[in-house]
Phi, psi and omega in degrees: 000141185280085206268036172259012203262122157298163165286171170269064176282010188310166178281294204277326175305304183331278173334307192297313201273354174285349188039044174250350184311358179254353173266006182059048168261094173280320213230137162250094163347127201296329198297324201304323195279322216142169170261100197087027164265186183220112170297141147320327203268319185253058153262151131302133178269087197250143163248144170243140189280050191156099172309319232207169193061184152356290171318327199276305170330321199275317128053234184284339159326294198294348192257339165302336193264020149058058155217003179242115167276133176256101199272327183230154163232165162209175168163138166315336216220085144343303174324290193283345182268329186350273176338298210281300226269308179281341192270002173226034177328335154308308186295130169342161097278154192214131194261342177265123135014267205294012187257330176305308168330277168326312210269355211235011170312303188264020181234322193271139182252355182178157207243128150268112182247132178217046181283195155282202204240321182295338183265308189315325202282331194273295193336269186324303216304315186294340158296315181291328206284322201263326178128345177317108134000127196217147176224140214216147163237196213292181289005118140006302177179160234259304158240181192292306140021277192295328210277281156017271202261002134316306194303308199277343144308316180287315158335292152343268177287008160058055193245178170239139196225124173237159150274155175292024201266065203306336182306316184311352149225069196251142184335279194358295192278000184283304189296309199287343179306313180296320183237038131281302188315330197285327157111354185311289172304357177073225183258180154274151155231317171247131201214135185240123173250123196209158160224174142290006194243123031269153165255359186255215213239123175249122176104007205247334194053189214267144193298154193286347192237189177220163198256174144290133196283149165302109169322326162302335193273142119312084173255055074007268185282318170287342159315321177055266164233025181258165176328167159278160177216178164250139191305090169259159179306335205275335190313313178232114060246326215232321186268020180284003177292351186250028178217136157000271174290323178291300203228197182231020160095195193276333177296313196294322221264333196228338155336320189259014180241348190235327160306330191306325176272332167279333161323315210265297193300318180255359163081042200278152179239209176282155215268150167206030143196157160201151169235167165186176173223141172235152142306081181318118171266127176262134175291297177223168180309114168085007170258093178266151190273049173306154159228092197305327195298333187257132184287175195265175207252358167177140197231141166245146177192121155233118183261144175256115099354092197294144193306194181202159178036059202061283247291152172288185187285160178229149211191116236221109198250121171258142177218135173223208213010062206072009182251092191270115178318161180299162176256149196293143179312331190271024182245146174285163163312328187246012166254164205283151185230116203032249189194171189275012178274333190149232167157182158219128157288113162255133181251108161238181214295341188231013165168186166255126151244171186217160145226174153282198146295172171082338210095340178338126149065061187290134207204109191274205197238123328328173199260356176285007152290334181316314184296302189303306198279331168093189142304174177219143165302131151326040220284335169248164201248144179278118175285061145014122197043044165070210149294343185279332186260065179239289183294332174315284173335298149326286160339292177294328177278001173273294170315300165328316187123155152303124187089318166329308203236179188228138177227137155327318146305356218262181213289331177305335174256299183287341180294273200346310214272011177243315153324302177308315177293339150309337189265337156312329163303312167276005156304305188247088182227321180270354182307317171217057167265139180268127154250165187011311190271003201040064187218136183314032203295351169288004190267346173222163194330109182259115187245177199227119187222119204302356159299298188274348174086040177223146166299138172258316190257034145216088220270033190263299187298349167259023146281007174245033150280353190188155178254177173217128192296144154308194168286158165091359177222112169239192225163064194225137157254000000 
């Protein structure tokens, strides 16, 4: 027995086996049922974009926190959907987005897009579009454009909205929020960001030859609004994070889990310069093998952040593939400096904290201060489960209504913190884009303004603010 396998709680299965649908009784009151039942009519009703992978944990997340129903599914990949299609034999399937949307409109109250990265933006937008709810996971959406005009949608259409980013309600970053507010570090200025990432294959560019596409699969329908490519094997289920038009790099997949807690924590908004280096794969001496389609295989970026109320600019160095800033003097030689997904440091004027990824295991500097100060007031409220109650959390601020409930997440906070890792991204996209003169101007300092959503001195690099869809997909709210 599955114990993950839903009851038949649908809102219209309820009515029908209750014989009250002729008394015109929609909503059954929780007393009539019991004490500590939950009526189906006051569940969330979800459909979700995305089966398998990812989808499939996130999932069984909304239905663990035993307020959600999963009334629909889709997913591109028969292959990759199986699981979650036996542990929910109820819920509809559907292999197109839009096509579920439209016939699951009137069954559904809210959307999961748990897709690849190239896909989150046209999804969500058409859900927010439907009146749906939306929990999209991370990146946001592919470019800053789309982040953008997610954020003034969930305004627009009064929807509740998180990203996938659960560290955003994990103790951790809660705790360093308390003894930033306590005032221990003083302000910030430097925030050191690192990953283990990428583990897939980066920097090589698309592959020269094409596979037979799997008959479960719809490459098609996975293909979405990006260019066409021909169906290669490396492509699917996972590395398509390391090509362009498919994913956002080492920056997409772990940017929004290790940036997050110093965003949250020093209150940083958009960004207004950035630089970088990348890691050249060379064919032969003195030739690198750039592949503009493809991410680099290690990066260095540092973006600035303007001060705010007095306080100073601030100034946030990301490095990945393995490429880690130096340690800080007050950490011993032998104590562990973040965890093994990556981390972070905020450096301000009167101290140091660290995390892991996630926020993990927060600690300030040296870390045997941590013990002496002791507690601090409590200045944020606790997510009830944690990184675990990150869906929950949802789930319930969707059912309370828009404006009601509160998510960790929501798009007024994660769109700014996915434009950043995104806009680190069109550094190095620009990295060795030529202008006229055949000279390398993404190679220095690009700056930006955050209004208008543009490069001011090099107008080159802002064709990667926006993308442009095949047919069959647009993107307007």
């Amino acid at each position: 027995m599955n114990d993950n396998k839903p009851k038949d709680n649908s809102r219209r299965s309820f009515i029908r086996n209750a014989s009250i649908a002729a008394a015109g009784i929609t909503i059954v009151p929780r007393h009539v049922l019991g004490k500590g039942y939950v009526a189906p009519s006051d569940k969330l009703n979800i459909g979700s974009i995305g089966a398998g992978g990812k989808g499939q944990s996130d999932i069984a997340m909304f239905f663990k926190s035993g307020n959600a129903n999963i009334v629909a599914l889709c997913d591109v990949d028969d292959r990759a959907s199986a699981k979650t299609r036996a542990n929910f034999p109820k819920a509809t399937y559907y292999k197109d987005f839009r096509e579920m949307l439209e016939k699951e409109r009137g069954n559904i109250d809210a959307v999961s897009v748990s897709i690849p990265d190239h896909c989150h933006a046209v999804a969500a937008l058409m859900a927010m579009q439907m009146g749906k709810h939306v929990y999209v996971q991370k990146p946001m959406t592919h470019d800053i454009y789309e982040a953008r005009m997610l954020t003034e949608a969930a305004r627009k259409y009064k929807v509740v909205t998180q990203m996938g980013n659960q560290g955003s309600s994990g103790d951790g970053v809660r705790q360093m929020q308390d003894w930033y507010n306590a005032g221990l570090i003083g302000d910030a200025h430097t925030i050191r960001c690192w990953t283990n990432r990428p583990v897939w294959p980066q920097g090589t560019g698309y592959p020269t030859t094409k596979d037979q596409i799997p008959p479960e699969l719809d490459w098609n329908l996975w293909l979405g609004p990006t260019a066409f490519h021909e169906y290669h094997d490396g492509f699917v289920p996972f590395s398509w994070r390391g090509y362009w038009d498919f994913g956002t790099g080492a920056l997409g997949d772990m940017g929004c889990h290790i940036i997050d807690p110093p965003f949250k924590v020093v209150g940083l908004g958009y960004p207004s310069e950035v630089e970088c280096s990348v890691a050249d794969i060379y064919e032969k001496m003195w030739t690198p093998a750039y592949h503009p389609e493809s991410c680099p295989a290690a990066s260095s970026i540092k973006i600035k952040f303007p001060g705010k109320n007095g306080k100073p600019d601030v100034k946030l160095t990301w490095m990945d593939g393995n490429i880690r800033p130096e340690r800080p003097d007050e950490l011993g030689p032998d104590e562990q400096m973040g965890n093994a997904d990556g981390g972070a440091i905020i450096e301000g004027t009167k101290g140091k904290m660290m995390c892991g990824c996630y926020g993990a295991n927060p600690t300030l500097l040296p870390t045997s201060r941590t013990k002496e100060v002791g507690n601090v007031p409590k200045t944020v409220d606790r997510v009830p489960g944690g990184q675990e109650g990150h869906y929950a959390q949802w789930v319930n601020a969707c059912i309370a209504g828009y404006g009601k409930g509160y998510t960790s997440s929501n798009f007024d906070y994660a769109g700014p913190l996915t434009e950043t890792v995104l806009f680190a991204n069109l550094a190095l996209r620009s990295w060795n884009v030529k202008d006229d003169k055949g000279r390398f101007p993404g190679r220095k300092k690009l700056l930006w303004n955050a209004d208008e959503m543009k490069i001011t001195n090099f107008d080159e690099a802002n064709q990667f603010v926006r993308r442009q869809y095949r047919d069959g997909y647009s993107f307007k709210i």
